[in-house]
N, C-alpha and C positions, 0 to 999 in steps of 0.2 A: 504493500500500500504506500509505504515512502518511497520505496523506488519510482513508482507509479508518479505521486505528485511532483516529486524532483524533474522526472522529465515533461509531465505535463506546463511547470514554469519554465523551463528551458527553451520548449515549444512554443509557448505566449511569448516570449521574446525576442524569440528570433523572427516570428512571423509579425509584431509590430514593428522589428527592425526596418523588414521590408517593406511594411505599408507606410510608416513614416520614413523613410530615407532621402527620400526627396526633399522633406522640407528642412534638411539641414546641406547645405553648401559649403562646402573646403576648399581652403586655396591653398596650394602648395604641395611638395612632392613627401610622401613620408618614408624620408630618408634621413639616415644618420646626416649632423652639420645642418638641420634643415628647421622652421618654423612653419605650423599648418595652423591659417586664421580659419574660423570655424564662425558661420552663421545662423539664425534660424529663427523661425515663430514658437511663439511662448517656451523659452526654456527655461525650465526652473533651477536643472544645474545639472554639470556637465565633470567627468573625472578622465583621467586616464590612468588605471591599475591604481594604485591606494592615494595618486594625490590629484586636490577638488582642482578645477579651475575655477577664476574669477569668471562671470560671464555678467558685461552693463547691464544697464537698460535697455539699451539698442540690438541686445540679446547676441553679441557677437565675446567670440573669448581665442585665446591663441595659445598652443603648447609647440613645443620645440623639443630637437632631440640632439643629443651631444654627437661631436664628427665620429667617436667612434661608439657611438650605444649601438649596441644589437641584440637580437631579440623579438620577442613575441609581444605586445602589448595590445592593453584592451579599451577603449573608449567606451563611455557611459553616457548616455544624453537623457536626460527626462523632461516628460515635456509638462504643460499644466493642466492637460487631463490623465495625467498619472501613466503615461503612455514612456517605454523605454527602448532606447537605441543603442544596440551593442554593433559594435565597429574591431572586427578584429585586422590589425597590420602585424607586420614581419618584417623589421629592420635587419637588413642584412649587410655584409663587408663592405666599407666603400674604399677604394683606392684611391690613392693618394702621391699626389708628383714630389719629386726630388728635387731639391734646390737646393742649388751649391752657390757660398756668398764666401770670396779671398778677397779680405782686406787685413790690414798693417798695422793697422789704429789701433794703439795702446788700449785705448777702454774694450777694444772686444778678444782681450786676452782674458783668462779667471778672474773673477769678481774678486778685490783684496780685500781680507780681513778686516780693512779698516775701516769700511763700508758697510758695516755687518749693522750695526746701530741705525747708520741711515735709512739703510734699506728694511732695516723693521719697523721706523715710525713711519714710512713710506706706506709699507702694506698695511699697515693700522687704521693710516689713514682712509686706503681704499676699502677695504673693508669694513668699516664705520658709513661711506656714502652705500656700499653694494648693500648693506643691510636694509635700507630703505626700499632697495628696488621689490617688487610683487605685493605694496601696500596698497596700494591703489588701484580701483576695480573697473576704471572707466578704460575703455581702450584709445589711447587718443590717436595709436596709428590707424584710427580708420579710415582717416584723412586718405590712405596711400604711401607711399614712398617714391621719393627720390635718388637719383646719384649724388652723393656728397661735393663731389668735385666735378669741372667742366673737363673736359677735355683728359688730357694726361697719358704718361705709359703704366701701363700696370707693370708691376716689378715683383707682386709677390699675390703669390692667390693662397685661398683658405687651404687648408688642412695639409700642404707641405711640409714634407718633412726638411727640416735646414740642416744644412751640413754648415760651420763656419768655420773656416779656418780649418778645414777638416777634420773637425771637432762635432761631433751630430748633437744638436739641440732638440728642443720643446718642438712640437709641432705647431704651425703657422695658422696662430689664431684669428688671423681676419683678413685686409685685402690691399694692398701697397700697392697709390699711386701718384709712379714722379711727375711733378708738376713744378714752375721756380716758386721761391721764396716770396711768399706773403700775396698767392692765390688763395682767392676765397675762400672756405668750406661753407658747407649748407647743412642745419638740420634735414635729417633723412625723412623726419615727420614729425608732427606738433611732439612735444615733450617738456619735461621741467628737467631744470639743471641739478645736477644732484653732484656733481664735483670738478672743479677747477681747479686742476694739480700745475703749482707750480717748480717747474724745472727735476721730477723726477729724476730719479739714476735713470732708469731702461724707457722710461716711457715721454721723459720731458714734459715739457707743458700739456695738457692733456683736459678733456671734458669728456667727462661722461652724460651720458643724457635718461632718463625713465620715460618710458612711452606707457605705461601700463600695463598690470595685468601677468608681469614680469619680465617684459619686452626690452630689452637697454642697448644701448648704442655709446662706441665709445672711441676718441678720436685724436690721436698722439703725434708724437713729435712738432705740436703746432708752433710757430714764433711769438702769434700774437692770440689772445684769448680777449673777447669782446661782450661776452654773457657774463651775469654771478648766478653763484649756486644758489636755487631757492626761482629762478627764473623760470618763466613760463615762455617758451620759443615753439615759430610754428615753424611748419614744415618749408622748408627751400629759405629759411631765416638765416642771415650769416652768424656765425658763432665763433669765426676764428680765422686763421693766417696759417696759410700751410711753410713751415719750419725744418730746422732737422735737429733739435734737440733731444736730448738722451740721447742714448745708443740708436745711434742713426748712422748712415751712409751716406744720407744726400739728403737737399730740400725734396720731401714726400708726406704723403698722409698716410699713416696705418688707419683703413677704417674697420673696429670690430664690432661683433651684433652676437646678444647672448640673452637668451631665455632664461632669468635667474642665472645659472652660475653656467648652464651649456653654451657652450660652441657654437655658433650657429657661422655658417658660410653665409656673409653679404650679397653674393651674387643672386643667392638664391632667394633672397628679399624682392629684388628686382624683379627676376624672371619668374613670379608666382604670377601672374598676371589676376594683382588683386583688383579688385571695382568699387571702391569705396562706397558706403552709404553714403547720402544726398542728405 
């Protein structure tokens, strides 16, 4: 008799999966490095495997998955006639390019010992503004996105692995592009300022941005910084001068984009081909 009910709710499930699935819209590919904005009529709330998403008023909410999460995961959608949508995905290996960086510069030999202190009030710092990110349940990227910078070479793409100095590094958390010294940047979409690093070791002058929801954008080795933290900036807004402070090579923009604390590939921000609500 319980095995009985067990799969009789299984059944109620999966067949309102199907009769509701329409009225929920996903933008984006669900792939490791990647963010999926989620839309729909009356959702009361929405999960993926044990953690809730935020989901506004406008009934839209966004999860993302780290460059190397894989795996099986499950989506939850309820709606407000008690009606449920289960969404199963299968994140699988993604590859990933090689990138080899020979340069001579004293700062990209071993971090000195003497740096040890700075470099932890540094991350204290960041970590004190990342704790703010996913407080806020409005999505303000529903605006859309932008490219941050006009024009430019791209010199480093997401999830690369670096070799430097022939030394193998961290994997390439976001998207390098050379542009000269004191080129525009742009909010990638409405957000509030949540930190204005100045002259870090590795990352130099720097702003991070909260989009909601736990959506964040963040934008280094800049020259000049033109926002304060606590700011409300909208999307295609200038927010800075593209630099080459910290640990840099050349005047460029590192731009990264992270779902709470995942990885997320910027390109792949662009190429969702989202439709903003009106």
């Amino acid at each position: 008799m319980i095995r009985t009910n067990i799969l009789a709710f299984f059944i109620t499930i999966f067949v309102n999966s199907f009769i509701y699935s329409q009225e929920i819209k996903f933008y984006g590919n669900f792939l490791p490095g990647t963010v999926v904005i989620g839309e729909g009529e009356n959702i009361v709330w929405a999960w993926i495997d044990s953690t809730q998403l935020k989901v506004d008023s406008q009934k839209m909410f966004v999860l993302g998955f780290d460059a190397k999460e894989t795996g099986s995961k499950i989506i939850k959608i309820k709606h407000g006639d008690g009606k449920v949508l289960l969404k199963k995905i299968n994140l699988s290996n993604r590859e990933y390019k090689i990138q080899r960086i020979n340069n001579n510069k004293q700062q990209f030999s071993e971090t000195p010992d003497s740096l040890k202190l700075r470099l932890q009030k540094e991350s204290e710092i960041s970590e004190k503004a990342q704790s703010e990110i996913g407080k806020i349940d409005t999505a303000f990227f529903k605006v859309g996105f932008i490219r941050p910078i006009n024009g430019g070479i791209v010199t480093g793409v997401f999830g690369s692995q670096r070799i430097l100095n022939g030394v193998e590094r961290n994997l390439h958390n976001g998207f390098d592009i050379a542009v000269p010294t004191g080129t525009p940047v742009f909010a990638m979409t409405d957000g509030i300022v949540r930190l204005t690093a100045d002259n870090f070791y590795y990352s130099g002058n720097y702003i991070l941005l909260d989009h909601g929801q736990g959506l964040n954008s963040f934008y280094l080795h800049l020259n000049e910084i033109v926002v304060k933290e606590g700011q409300k900036v909208k999307k295609g807004q200038i927010i800075g001068k593209v630099g080459t402070t910290g640990r840099s090579t050349g005047p460029h923009l590192h731009w990264g984009v992270q779902w709470f604390s995942k990885r997320v590939d910027p390109k792949a921000i662009l190429d969702m081909n989202f439709n903003p609500k009106k």
